[in-house]
MISE-279560 format. One record per residue (C-alpha): residue number from 1; x, y, z; residue in one letter; chain. Coordinates in steps of 0.25 Angstrom, whole numbers, plus 2048, in hexadecimal, padded with zeros to 3 digits. Layout:
N
PT   k  xx  yy  zz r c
PT NUM   X   Y   Z A A
...
This chain:
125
PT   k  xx  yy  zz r c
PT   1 6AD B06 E12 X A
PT   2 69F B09 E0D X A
PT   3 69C AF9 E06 X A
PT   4 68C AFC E04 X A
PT   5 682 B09 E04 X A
PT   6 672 B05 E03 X A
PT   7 667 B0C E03 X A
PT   8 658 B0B E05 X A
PT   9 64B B12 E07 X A
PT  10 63D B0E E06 X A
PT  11 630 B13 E06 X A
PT  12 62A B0E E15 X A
PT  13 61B B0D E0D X A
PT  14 623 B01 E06 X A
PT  15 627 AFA E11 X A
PT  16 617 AFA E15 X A
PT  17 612 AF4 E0B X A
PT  18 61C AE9 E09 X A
PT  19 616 AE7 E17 X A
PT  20 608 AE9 E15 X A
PT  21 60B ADF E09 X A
PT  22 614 AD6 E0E X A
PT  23 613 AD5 E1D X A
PT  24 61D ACD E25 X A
PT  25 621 AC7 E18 X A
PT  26 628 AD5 E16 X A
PT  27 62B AD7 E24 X A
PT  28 631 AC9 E24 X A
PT  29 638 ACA E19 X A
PT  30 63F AD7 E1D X A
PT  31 641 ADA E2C X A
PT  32 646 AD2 E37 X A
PT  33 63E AD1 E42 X A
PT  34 644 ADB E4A X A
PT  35 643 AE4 E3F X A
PT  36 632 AE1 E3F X A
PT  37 632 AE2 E4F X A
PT  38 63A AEF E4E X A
PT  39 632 AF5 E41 X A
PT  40 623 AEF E43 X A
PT  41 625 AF5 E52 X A
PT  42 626 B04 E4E X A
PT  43 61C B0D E4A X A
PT  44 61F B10 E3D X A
PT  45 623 B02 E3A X A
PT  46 624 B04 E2A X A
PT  47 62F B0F E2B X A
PT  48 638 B06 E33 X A
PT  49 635 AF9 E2B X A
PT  50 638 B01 E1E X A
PT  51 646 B08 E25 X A
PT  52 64A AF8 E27 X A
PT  53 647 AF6 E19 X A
PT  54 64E B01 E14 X A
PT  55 65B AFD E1D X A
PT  56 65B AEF E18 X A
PT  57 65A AF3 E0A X A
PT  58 666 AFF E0B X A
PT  59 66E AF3 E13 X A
PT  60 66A AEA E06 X A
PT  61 66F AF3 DFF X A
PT  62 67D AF7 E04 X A
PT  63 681 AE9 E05 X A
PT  64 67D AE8 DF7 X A
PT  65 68D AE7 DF2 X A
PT  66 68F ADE DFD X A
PT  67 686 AD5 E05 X A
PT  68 678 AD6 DFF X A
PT  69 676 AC6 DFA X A
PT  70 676 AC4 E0B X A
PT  71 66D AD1 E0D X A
PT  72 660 ACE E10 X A
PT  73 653 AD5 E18 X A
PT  74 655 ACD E24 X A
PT  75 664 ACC E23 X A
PT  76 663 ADA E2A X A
PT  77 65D AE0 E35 X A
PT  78 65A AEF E37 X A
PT  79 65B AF5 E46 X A
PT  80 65B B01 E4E X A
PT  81 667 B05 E57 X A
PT  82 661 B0A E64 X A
PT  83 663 B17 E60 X A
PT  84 65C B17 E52 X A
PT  85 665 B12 E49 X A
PT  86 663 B08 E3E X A
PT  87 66D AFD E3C X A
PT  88 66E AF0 E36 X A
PT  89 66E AE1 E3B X A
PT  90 672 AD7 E32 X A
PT  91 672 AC9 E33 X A
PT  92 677 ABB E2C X A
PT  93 682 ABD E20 X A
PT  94 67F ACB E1F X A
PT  95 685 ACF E2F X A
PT  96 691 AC6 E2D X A
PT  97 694 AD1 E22 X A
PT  98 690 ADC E25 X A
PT  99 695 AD9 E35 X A
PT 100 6A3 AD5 E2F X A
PT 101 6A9 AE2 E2B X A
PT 102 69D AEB E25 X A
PT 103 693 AF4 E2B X A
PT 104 686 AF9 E27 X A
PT 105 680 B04 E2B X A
PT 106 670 B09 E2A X A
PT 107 669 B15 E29 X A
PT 108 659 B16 E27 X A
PT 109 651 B25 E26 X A
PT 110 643 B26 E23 X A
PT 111 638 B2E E21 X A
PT 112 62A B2F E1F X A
PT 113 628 B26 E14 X A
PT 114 635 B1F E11 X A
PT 115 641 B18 E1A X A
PT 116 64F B19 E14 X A
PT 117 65B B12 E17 X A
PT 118 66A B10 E15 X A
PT 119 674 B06 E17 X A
PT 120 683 B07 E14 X A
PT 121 68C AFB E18 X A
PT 122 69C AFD E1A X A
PT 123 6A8 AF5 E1E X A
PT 124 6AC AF7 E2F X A
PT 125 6BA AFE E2E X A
């Protein structure tokens, strides 16, 4: 049973600037470090700051009926299966939840410009 459907997309210019702006503030702020090690280490180190971005804000945004008051930037980590694909680490209050009888489930595209992403969160079974 589908509990959540979010969905994101942003402008990888964006996340730039906030950077240019803000420096590790908004790095800090926003990523995990193994999110910054993976990102800052490629070459086109907007695009995959902005797809995390975008993946955390999709995820905010299906827990919203549900778990959002123990969402937070760092309450989630975004990773690559060896084979490409984006999937989310939680940590803290937030994994007990979603670990218990839910599942989430990721997926980020972008292009040129823009990074978007979608999240939907359902019940295991």
């Amino acid at each position: 049973m589908v509990l959540g459907i979010g969905i994101d997309i942003i402008e990888i210019a964006r996340i730039k600037e906030s950077i240019d702006k803000y420096g590790d503030s908004f790095l800090n702020k926003i990523y995990t470090q193994n999110e910054l090690d993976y990102c800052l280490a490629k070459f086109n180190k907007y695009q995959h700051l902005a797809a995390r971005f975008a993946a955390k804000e999709a995820i905010y945004k299906a827990l919203a009926t549900s778990w959002e008051k123990d969402a937070s930037w760092k309450s989630m980590e975004i990773i690559n299966e060896p084979n490409g694909l984006p999937v989310v680490k939680f940590f803290g209050k937030l994994k007990d939840f979603v670990e218990a009888d839910n599942e989430i489930k990721i997926s980020i595209s972008h292009s040129e410009h823009y990074v978007t992403s979608v999240a939907i969160i359902f019940k295991k079974n």
